[in-house]
matplotlib code that plots the C-alpha trace (Angstrom):
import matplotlib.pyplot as plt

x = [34.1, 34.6, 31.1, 31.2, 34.8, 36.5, 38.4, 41.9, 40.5, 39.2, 42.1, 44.6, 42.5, 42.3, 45.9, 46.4, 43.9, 45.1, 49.1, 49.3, 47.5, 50.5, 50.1, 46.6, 45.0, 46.8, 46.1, 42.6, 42.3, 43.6, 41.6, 38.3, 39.0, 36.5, 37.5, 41.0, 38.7, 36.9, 39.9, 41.9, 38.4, 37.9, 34.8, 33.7, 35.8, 33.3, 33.2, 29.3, 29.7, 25.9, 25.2, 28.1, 30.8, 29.9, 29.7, 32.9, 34.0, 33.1, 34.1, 38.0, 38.2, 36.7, 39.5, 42.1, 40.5, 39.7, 36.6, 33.7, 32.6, 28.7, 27.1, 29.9, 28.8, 29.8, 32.3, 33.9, 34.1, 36.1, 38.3, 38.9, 39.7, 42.1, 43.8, 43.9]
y = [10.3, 12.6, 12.7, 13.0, 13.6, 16.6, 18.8, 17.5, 13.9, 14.4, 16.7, 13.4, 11.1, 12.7, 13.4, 9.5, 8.4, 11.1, 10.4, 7.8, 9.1, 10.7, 13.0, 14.1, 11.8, 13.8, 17.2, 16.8, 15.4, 18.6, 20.7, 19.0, 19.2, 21.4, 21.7, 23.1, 25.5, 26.5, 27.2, 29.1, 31.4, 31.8, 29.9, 27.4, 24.3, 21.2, 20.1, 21.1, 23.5, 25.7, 29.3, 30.4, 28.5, 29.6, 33.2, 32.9, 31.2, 34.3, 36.7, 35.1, 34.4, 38.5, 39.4, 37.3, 38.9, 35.7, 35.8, 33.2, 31.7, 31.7, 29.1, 27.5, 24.9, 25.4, 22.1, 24.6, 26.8, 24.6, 23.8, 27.6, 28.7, 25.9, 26.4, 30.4]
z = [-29.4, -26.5, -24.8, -21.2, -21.0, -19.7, -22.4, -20.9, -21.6, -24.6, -26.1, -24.7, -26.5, -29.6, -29.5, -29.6, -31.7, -34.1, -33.9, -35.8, -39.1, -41.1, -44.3, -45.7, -43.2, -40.1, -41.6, -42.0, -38.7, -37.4, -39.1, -37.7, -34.2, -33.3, -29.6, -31.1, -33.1, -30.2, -27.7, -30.7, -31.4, -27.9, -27.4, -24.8, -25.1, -24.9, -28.3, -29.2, -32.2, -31.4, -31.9, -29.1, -31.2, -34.5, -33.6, -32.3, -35.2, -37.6, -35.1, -35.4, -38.9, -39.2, -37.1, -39.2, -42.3, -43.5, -46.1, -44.9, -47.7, -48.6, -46.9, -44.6, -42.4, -39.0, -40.1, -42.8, -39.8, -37.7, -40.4, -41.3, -37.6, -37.6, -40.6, -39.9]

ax = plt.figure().add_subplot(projection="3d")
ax.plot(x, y, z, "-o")
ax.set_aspect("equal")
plt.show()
């Protein structure tokens, strides 16, 4: 969805795309930004969840005492760093 674009782009287009979902749909929609995941853990902001983003991903949720469960996939990630 956001390939090529700059994080301001991408972050305003995801914003509109995203406003009109309401309830369960909207939340989850939040939660799986990963660029929001990556700017709240720190991370490079670009969208590509590699070995950079993930470690900063456990790094965060350590610091928020958050327990990663066994197994997460660097999408359970994303969603954890956003919900923390």
């Amino acid at each position: 969805m956001n390939s090529g674009e700059g994080s301001t782009e991408a972050l305003d287009r995801w914003s509109r795309v995203t406003g009109i979902l309401t309830g369960t749909d909207a939340q989850n929609a939040t939660d799986a930004n990963e660029k929001t995941a990556q700017a709240k853990a720190g991370a490079t902001v670009d969208g590509n969840i590699g070995s950079g983003s993930v470690a900063a991903f456990k790094a965060y949720l350590i610091a928020q005492g958050i327990t990663i469960p066994k197994g997460a996939s660097k999408y359970d990630l994303v969603r954890l760093v956003n919900q923390a």
